[in-house]
LODOGU-738608 format. One record per residue (C-alpha): x, y, z; residue number from 1. Coordinates in pm, 1 decimal. Each point is the difference from the previous one (the first is absolute). Example, Ala and Ser with C-alpha at 12.3 -4.5 7.8 and 13.67 -1.06 7.14 Angstrom:
residues 2
<<1230.0; -450.0; 780.0>; 1> <<137.0; 344.0; -66.0>; 2> 
This chain:
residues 87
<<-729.2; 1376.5; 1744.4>; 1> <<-131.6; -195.6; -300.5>; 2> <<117.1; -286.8; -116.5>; 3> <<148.6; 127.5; -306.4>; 4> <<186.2; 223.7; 172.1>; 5> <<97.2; -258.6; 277.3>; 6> <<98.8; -274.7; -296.3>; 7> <<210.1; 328.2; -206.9>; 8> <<246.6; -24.7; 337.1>; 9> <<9.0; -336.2; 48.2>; 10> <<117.4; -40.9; -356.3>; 11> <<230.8; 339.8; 63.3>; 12> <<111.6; -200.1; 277.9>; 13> <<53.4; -371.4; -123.7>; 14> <<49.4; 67.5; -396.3>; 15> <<164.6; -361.7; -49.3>; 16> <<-182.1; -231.6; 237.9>; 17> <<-232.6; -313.3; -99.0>; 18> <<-304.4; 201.5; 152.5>; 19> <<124.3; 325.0; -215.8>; 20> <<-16.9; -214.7; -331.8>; 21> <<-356.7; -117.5; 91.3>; 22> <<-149.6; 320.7; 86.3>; 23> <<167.9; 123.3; -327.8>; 24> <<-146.1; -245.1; -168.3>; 25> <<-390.7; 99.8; 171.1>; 26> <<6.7; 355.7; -73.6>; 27> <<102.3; -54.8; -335.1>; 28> <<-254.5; -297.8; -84.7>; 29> <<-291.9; 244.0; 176.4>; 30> <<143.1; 276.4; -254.8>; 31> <<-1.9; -174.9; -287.5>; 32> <<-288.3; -229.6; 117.6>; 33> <<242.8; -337.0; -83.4>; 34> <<-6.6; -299.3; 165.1>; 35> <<109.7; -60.4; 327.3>; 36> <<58.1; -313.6; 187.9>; 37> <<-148.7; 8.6; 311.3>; 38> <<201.6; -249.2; 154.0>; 39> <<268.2; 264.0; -27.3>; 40> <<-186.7; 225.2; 263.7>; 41> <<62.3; -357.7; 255.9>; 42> <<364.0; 51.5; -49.5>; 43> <<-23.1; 354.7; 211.7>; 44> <<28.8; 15.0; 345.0>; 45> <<-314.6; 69.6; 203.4>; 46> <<15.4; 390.4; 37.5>; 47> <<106.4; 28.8; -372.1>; 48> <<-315.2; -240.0; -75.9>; 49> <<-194.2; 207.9; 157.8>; 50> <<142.3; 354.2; -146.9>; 51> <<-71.0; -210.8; -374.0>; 52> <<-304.7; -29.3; 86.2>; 53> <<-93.2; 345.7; 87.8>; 54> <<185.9; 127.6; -287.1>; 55> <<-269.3; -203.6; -193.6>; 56> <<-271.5; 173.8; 164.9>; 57> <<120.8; 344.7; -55.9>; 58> <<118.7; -43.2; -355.5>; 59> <<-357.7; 30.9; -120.9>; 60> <<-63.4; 287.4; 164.8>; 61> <<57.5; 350.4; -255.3>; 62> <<148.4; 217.1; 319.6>; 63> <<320.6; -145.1; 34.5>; 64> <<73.0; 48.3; -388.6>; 65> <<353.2; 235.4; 87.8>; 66> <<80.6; -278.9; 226.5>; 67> <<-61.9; -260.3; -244.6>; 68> <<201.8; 149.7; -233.2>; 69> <<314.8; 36.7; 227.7>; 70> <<-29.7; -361.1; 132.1>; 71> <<-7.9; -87.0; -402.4>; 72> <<258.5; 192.5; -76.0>; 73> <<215.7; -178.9; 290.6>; 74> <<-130.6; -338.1; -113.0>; 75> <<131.9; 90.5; -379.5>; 76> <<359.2; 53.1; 135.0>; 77> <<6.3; -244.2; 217.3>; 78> <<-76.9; -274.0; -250.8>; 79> <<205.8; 158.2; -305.6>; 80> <<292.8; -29.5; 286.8>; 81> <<-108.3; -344.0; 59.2>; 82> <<243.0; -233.5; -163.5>; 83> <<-123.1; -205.9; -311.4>; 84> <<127.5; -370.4; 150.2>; 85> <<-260.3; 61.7; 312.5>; 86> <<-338.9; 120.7; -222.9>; 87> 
């Protein structure tokens, strides 16, 4: 399983947690090519850390463009759901 598809469940899974908002954050900073603190990636567990970090490595590669777009799309809700007081 990639790690697009393995970060799409864990945010399916944990839609409100702290490590949710940062891995919204990530996939939409890669999308939009923003700024992103790195320091935020610290605040992830280990195995989360890690998944970041292959999610960095496959979002440059063309293949997984369907997969991208679903993980985007989940990111999207996820931080239009996100209330205003914690952005």
């Amino acid at each position: 399983m990639t790690a697009i598809k393995k970060i799409r469940k864990y945010l399916a899974a944990n839609p409100t947690g702290a490590s949710s908002r940062i891995l919204v954050r990530f996939v939409l900073a890669l999308e939009t090519e923003e700024s992103f603190l790195l320091a935020d990636l610290y605040r992830l567990d280990y195995d989360v850390f890690k998944l970041a970090l292959e999610l960095l490595d496959e979002w440059r590669l063309d293949r997984y463009y369907t997969a991208k777009g679903q993980l985007l799309d989940m990111a999207l809700h996820l931080s239009e759901a996100e209330p205003a007081a914690s952005k």
